[in-house]
C-alpha positions as CSV (number, residue, x, y, z in Angstrom):
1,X,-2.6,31.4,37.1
2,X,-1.1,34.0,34.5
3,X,2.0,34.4,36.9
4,X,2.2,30.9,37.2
5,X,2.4,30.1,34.1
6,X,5.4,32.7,33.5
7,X,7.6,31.0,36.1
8,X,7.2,27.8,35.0
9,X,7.8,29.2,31.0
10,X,11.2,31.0,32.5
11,X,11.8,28.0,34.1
12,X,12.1,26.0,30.8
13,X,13.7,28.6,29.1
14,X,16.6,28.6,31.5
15,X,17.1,24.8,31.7
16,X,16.2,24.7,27.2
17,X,17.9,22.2,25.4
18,X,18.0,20.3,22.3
19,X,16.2,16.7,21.9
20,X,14.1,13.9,20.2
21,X,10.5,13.1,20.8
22,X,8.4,10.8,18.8
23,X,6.4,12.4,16.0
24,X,2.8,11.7,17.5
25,X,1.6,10.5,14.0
26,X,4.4,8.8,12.3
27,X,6.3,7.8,14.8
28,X,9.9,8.5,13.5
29,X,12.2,10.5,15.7
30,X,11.6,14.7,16.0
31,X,14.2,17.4,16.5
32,X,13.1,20.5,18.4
33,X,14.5,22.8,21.5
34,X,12.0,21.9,24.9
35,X,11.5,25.5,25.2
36,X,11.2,27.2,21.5
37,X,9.2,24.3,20.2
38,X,7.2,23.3,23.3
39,X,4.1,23.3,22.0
40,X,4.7,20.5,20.5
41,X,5.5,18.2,23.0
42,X,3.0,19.8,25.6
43,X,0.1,19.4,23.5
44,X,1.2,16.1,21.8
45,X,-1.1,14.8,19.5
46,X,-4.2,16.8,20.6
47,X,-2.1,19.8,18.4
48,X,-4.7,20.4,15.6
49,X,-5.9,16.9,15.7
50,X,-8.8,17.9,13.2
51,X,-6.5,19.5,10.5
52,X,-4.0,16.5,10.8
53,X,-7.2,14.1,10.3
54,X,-7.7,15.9,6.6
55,X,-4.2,15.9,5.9
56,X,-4.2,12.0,6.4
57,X,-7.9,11.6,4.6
58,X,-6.6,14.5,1.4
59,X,-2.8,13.7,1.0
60,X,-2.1,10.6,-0.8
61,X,0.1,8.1,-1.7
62,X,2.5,9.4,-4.7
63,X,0.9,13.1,-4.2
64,X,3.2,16.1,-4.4
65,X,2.9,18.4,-1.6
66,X,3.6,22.2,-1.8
67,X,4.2,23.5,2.0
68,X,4.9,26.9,2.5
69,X,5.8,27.8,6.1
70,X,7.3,24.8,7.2
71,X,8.3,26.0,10.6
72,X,10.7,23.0,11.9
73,X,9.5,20.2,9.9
74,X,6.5,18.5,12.1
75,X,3.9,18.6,9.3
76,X,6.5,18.5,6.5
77,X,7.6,15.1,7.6
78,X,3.9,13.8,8.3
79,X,3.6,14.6,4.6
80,X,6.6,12.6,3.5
81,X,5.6,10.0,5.6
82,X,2.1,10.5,4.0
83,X,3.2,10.7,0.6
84,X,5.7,7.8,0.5
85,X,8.9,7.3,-1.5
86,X,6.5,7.9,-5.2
87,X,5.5,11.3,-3.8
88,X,7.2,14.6,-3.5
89,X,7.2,17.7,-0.5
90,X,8.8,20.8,-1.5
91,X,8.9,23.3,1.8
92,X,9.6,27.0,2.1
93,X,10.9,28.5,4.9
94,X,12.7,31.5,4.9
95,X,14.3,31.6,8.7
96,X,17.6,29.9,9.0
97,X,16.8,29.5,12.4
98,X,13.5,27.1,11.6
99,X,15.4,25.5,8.6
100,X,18.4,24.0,10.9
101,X,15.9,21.9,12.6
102,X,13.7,21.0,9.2
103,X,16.4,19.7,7.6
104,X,17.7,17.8,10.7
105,X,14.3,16.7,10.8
106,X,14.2,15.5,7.1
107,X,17.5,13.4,7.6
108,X,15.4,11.8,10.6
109,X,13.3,10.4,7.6
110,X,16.4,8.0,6.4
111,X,15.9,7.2,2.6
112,X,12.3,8.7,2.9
113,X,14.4,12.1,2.9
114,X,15.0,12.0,-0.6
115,X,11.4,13.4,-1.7
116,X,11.7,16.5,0.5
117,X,13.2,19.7,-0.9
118,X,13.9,22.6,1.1
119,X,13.4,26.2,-0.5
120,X,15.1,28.5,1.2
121,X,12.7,31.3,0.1
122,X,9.4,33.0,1.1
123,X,6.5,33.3,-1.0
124,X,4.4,36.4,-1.8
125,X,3.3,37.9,-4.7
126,X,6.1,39.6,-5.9
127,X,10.0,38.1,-7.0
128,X,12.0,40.0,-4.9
129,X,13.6,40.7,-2.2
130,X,11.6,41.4,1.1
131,X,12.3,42.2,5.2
132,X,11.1,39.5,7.3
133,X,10.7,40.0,11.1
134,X,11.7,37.4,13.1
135,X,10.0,35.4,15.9
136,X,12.4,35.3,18.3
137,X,10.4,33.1,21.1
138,X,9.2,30.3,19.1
139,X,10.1,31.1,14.9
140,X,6.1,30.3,14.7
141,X,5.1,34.0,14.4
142,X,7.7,34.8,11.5
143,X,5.9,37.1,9.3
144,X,6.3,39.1,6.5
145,X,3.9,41.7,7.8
146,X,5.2,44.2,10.9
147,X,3.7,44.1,14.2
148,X,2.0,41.1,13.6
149,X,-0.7,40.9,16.1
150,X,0.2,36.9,16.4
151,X,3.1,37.4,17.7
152,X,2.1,40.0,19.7
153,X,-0.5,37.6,21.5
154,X,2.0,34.8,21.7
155,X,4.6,37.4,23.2
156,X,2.2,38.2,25.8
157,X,1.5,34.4,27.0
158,X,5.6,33.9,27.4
159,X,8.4,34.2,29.2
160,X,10.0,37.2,27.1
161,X,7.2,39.7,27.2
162,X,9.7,42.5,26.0
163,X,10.8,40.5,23.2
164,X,11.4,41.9,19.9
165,X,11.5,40.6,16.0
166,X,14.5,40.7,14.5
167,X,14.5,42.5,10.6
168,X,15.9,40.5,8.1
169,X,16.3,40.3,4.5
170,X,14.8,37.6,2.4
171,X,14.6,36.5,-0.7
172,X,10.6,35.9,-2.0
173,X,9.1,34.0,-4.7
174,X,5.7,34.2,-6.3
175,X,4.7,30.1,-6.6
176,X,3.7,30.9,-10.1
177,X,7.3,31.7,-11.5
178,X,8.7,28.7,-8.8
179,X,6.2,26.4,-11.0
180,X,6.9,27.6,-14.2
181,X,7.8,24.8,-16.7
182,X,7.0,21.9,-13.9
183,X,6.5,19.0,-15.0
184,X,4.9,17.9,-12.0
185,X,2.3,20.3,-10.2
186,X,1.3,19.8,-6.5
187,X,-1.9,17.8,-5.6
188,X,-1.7,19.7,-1.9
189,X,-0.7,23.1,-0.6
190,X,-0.7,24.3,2.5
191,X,-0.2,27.6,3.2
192,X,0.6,29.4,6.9
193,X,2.5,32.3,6.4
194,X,1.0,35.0,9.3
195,X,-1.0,37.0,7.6
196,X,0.4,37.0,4.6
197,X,-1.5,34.5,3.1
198,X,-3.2,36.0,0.3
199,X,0.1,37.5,-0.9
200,X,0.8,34.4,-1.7
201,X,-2.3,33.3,-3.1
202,X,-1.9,36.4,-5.7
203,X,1.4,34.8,-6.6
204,X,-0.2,31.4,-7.1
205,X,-3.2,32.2,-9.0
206,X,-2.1,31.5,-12.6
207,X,-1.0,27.9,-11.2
208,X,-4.6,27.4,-9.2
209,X,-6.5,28.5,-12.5
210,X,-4.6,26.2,-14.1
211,X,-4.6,22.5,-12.2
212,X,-6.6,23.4,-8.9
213,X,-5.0,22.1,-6.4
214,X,-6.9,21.2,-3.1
215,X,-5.3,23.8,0.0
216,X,-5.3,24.7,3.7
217,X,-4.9,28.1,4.6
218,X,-4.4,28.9,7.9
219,X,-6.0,32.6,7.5
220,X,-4.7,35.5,9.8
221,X,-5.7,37.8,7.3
222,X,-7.8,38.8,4.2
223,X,-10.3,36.3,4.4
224,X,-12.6,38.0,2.6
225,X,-10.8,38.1,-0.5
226,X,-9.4,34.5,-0.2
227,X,-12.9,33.4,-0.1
228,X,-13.8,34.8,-3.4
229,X,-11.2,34.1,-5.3
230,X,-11.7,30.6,-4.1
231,X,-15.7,31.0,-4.7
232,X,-14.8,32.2,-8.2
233,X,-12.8,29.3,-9.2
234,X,-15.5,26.8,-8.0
235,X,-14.1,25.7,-4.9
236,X,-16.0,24.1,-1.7
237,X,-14.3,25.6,1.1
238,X,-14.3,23.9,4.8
239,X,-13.4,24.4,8.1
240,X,-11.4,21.6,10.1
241,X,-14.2,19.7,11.1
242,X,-15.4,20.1,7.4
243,X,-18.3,21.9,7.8
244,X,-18.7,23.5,4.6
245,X,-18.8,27.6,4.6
246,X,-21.4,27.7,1.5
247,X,-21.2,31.7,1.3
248,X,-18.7,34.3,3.5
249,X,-21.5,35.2,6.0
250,X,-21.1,31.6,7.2
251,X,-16.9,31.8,7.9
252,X,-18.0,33.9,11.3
253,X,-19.8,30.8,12.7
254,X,-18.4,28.1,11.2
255,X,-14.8,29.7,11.4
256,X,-11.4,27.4,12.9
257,X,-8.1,28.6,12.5
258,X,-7.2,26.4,9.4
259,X,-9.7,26.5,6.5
260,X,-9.5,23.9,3.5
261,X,-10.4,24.3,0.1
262,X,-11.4,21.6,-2.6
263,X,-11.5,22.3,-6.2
264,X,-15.5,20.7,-6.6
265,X,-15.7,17.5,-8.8
């Protein structure tokens, strides 16, 4: 089956091209490549049905959304489309390569557009100047950490299993010193970043103290120390099908690849 499944994958990858599909949850037209981006036509809407279902039940009308990691645009615009022309989505994503199909993808939106900002920038905890490796299959395994052992494992499963990241240099943000002087600050964040993740929640912590947003992480990394900070700042934390992880000893059992966090009442 393995071999199989490499044949068919070179298969696309020769006869790749650029297209529209429908988004499976707003229905507006979506810009990817059949072969880069194939996993999201293959798996369609069953594609982390669970987390979309708390998106849709957290984000709401006139909310400001803080993405960062916005890949190609497929939850940005499910945002937007979520958040309406009263709202506000600011995404970062640093590869140039990912952003030439998010912003196609936000002019898809027509007037609805307008409300999404595009920050050409990674996020971390430090305001500087960082190297970024490169994802060359699918853009989905970008990281900010070498060797990342998610795009190692999606290497494997492809039709380029000697490919390599590409180094590049990148300018990163902590979201503290991005939201200093805001007026507005976001109700939602969601932050998938490969591992990275609570780099960027050091850079965001001033800002969380502060107005406690609700999040999803999707958590390659660190979890241990994302849990506690969380747990310190009186947080109910969730997996996707929000079952609550009461302590850390529970993240084991109860763990899904994107965990949700909501600032308790």
């Amino acid at each position: 089956m393995g071999l199989l499944r490499k044949v068919v994958l070179k298969i696309v990858k020769a006869t790749a091209f650029d297209t529209t599909i429908k988004h499976h949850y707003t229905g507006r037209k979506f810009s990817l490549n059949t072969y880069n981006h194939k996993g999201y036509w293959y798996h369609g809407a069953n594609r982390e049905a669970n987390t979309i279902k708390i998106f849709q039940s957290w984000v709401k009308p006139g909310d400001y959304v803080l993405e960062v990691g916005g890949h190609i645009g497929y939850f940005s615009t499910l945002y937007a489309d979520l958040v309406g022309k009263q709202g506000k989505v600011d995404v970062f994503e640093p590869s140039e390569k990912n952003a030439k199909y998010l912003e196609r993808n936000i002019r898809l939106l027509g007037d609805l557009g307008s409300i999404v900002s595009v920050v050409k920038k990674g996020a971390g905890d430090v305001n500087q100047q960082l190297t970024f490796y490169i994802d060359p299959i699918s853009g989905q395994n970008n990281s900010f950490v070498p060797e990342f052992e998610g795009f190692m494992t999606s290497r494997e499963q492809s039709a380029e299993t000697d490919a390599q990241t590409i180094s590049e240099t990148v300018d990163v943000v902590t979201l503290d010193s991005y939201l200093d002087g805001a007026m507005r600050f976001p109700n939602f964040v969601k932050i998938d970043v490969e591992g990275f993740e609570w780099n960027v929640v050091q850079g965001f912590k001033q800002t969380i103290e502060k107005t406690k947003p609700s999040l999803m992480i999707e958590i390659q990394a660190d979890a241990d120390k994302i849990f506690d900070f969380f747990y310190t700042q009186g947080y109910a934390i969730y997996n996707d099908r929000l079952e609550e992880i009461g302590i850390f000893a529970d993240y084991k059992a109860k763990k899904t690849p994107n965990i949700f966090f909501k600032p308790k009442a």
